[in-house]
C-alpha positions, 0 to 999 in steps of 0.5 A: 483864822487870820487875815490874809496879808500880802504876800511874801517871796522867800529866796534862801538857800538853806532849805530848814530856814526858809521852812522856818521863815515861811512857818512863822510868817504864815502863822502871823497871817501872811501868805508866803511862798519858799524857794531855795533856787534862783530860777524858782525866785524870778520865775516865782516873783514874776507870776506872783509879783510879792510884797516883800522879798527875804532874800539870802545874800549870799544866793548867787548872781543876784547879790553880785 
């Protein structure tokens, strides 16, 4: 089993890609976390502060 890396917040509105995104990254060792809501990301980044956030920027007020 690989190390575990820091981790990684995955914010994007198509619910298929961000599966995709967190599969791939977790088979490269790092711990990852999906969601596809705003108010799941900032709650999401408050309790678990990550290490690199992909973020859709096109996911509402947080583009703006």
């Amino acid at each position: 089993m690989p190390d575990v890396r820091d981790s990684v917040l995955i914010f994007l509105k198509s619910e298929s890609l961000s599966q995709s995104v967190k599969k791939a990254l977790e088979t490269s060792g790092h711990r990852s976390t999906a969601v596809t809501t705003e108010s799941a990301a900032l709650a999401e980044a408050k309790a678990n502060i990550p290490s690199l956030i992909i973020l859709d920027r096109y996911s509402g007020s947080i583009a703006n």
